[in-house]
Each structure stands twice: as structure tokens, then as C-alpha cells.
C-alpha positions, 0 to 999 in steps of 0.5 A: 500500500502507498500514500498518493498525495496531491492537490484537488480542486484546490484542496491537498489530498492523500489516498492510500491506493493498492495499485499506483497505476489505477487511473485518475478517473477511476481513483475521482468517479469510483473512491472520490464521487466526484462523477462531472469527470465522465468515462466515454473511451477509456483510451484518452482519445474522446476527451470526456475524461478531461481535467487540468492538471498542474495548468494543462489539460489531461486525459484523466482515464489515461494517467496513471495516480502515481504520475499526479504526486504532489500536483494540482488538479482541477476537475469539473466538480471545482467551483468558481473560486478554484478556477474563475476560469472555469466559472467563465467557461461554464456559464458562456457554455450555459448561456449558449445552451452548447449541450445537447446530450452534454455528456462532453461538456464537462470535457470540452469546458476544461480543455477551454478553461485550460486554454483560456487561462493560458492564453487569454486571447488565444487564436483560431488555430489555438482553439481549435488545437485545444478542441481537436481531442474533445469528441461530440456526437450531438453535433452541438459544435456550433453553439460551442463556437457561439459560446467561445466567441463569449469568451473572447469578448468578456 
């Protein structure tokens, strides 16, 4: 048995884990509750699983615990206050009803919540890059562009 200590929105954090391999999102849905972070692949390629770790946006099904020691991470269970960022994201997404099935919202926001609070002004081609790994069935891309372009103007 280990510890696995680290930072979760917002709050330092120590698990005792059996296996330093079992995936983040398994360790946050399954012993933590914390189910805004969704399954949809299990390959890290849907971008359903989506979390910011240490600023940057990762696939939570595809990182073993052991490689988050003493890092923060940010999940879409976070409130405005740990990332306003995120606050931001969330309520130009609400205010443009982006979701439709909304099962890959949680992702798509925090890889836009990443990117924003990197690049406060990022370009088409930066968008875009942040987006390319988020999947949506729906088809609700365009009111996820309408929702953007809320945030480039606020």
C-alpha cells in the first residue's frame, strides 16, 4: 500500500491506493464521487475524461495516480473560486445552451478553461488545437463556437 498525495480542486489530498497505476478517473468517479469527470473511451482519445492538471489539460482515464504526486488538479466538480476560469467557461457554455446530450461538456469546458487561462486571447488555430481531442456526437459544435466567441469578448 502507498500514500498518493496531491492537490484537488484546490484542496491537498492523500489516498492510500493498492495499485499506483489505477487511473485518475477511476481513483475521482469510483473512491472520490466526484462523477462531472465522465468515462466515454477509456483510451484518452474522446476527451470526456478531461481535467487540468498542474495548468494543462489531461486525459484523466489515461494517467496513471502515481504520475499526479504532489500536483494540482482541477476537475469539473471545482467551483468558481478554484478556477474563475472555469466559472467563465461554464456559464458562456450555459448561456449558449452548447449541450445537447452534454455528456462532453464537462470535457470540452476544461480543455477551454485550460486554454483560456493560458492564453487569454488565444487564436483560431489555438482553439481549435485545444478542441481537436474533445469528441461530440450531438453535433452541438456550433453553439460551442457561439459560446467561445463569449469568451473572447468578456
Amino acid at each position: 500500500m502507498e500514500t498518493a498525495r496531491f492537490f484537488l480542486n484546490g484542496e491537498p489530498r492523500s489516498l492510500t491506493v493498492e495499485d499506483p497505476d489505477e487511473p485518475l478517473l477511476y481513483v475521482l468517479r469510483d473512491r472520490l464521487g466526484l462523477r462531472a469527470t465522465r468515462y466515454g473511451c477509456g483510451q484518452g482519445l474522446c476527451g470526456s475524461c478531461t481535467v487540468i492538471v498542474d495548468g494543462r489539460a489531461a486525459r484523466a482515464c489515461d494517467l496513471p495516480l502515481w504520475s499526479i504526486e504532489g500536483r494540482d488538479v482541477v476537475t469539473p466538480d471545482a467551483g468558481d473560486a478554484v478556477s474563475p476560469v472555469l466559472g467563465r467557461v461554464r456559464a458562456a457554455l450555459a448561456a449558449e445552451r452548447a449541450g445537447q446530450c452534454g455528456y462532453c461538456l464537462p470535457g470540452i469546458a476544461m480543455s477551454l478553461a485550460a486554454l483560456f487561462a493560458a492564453e487569454p486571447a488565444p487564436t483560431g488555430a489555438a482553439i481549435r488545437a485545444a478542441l481537436a481531442r474533445n469528441l461530440c456526437r450531438c453535433g452541438a459544435h456550433p453553439r460551442v463556437l457561439r459560446a467561445i466567441a463569449r469568451l473572447e469578448h468578456s
